[in-house]
N, C-alpha and C positions, 0 to 999 in steps of 0.2 A: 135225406138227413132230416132229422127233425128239428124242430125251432123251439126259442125259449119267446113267449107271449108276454111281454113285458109291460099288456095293458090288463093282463089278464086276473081277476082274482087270485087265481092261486099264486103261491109265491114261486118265484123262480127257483130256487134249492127243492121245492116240491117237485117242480117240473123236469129238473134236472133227473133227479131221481127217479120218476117213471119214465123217463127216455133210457134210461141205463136199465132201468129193472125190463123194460121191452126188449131191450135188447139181448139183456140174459134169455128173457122169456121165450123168443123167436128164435136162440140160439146162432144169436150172431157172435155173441158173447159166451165161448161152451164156458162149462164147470173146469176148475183148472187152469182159466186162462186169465191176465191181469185184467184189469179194467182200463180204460185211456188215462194219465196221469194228470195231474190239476193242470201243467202245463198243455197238454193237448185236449184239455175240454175250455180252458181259457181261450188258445186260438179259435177253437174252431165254435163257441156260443158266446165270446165276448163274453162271460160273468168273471165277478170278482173271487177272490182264492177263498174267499171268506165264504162266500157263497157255495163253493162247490164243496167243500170242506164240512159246510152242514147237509151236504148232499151224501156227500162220502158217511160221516157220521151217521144219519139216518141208516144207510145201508146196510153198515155194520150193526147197527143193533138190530138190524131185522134178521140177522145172519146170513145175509146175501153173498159178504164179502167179508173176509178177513186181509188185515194187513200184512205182512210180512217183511221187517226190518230194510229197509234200503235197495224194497222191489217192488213196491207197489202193495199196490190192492187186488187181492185174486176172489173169482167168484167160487163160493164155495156150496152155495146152493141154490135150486130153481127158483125164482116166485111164483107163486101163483101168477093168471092173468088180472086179478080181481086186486083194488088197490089193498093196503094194511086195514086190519080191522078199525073201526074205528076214524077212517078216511075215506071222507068223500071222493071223486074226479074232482070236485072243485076248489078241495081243500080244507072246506068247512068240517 
């Protein structure tokens, strides 16, 4: 499992989001399938809904995930390995 680095430059909804887009990426996570729900990414990295919420958001505008009415969040496309144009690893 991967960790959230809460001394770390990048922000934590950053980090979040490259832990999920890896895992899309690695195909842990296939095309078609939900993503973990705010309640089970709160259990399991302790961040706030606020936070995963700007995770979630990001994802969707990259078109990784779309939502789907009262089921989640489903991956709807690969990412690349390489972060978003435009974004560092570190953030900046």
């Amino acid at each position: 499992m991967s960790t959230i680095d809460r001394d770390a430059r990048r922000a934590p909804y950053l980090q979040l989001a490259d832990i999920i887009r890896r895992r899309i990426a690695s195909g842990e996570i296939e095309v078609g399938r939900r993503i973990p729900s705010m309640t089970e990414i709160e259990a399991e990295y302790g961040l706030s809904r606020n936070t995963i919420k700007k995770a979630f958001d990001l994802l969707k505008a990259e078109g990784i995930v779309e939502a789907e009415r009262g089921r989640g969040l489903f991956v709807v496309h690969v990412p690349d390995s390489e972060p978003p144009a435009g974004q560092q690893a570190d953030g900046r």
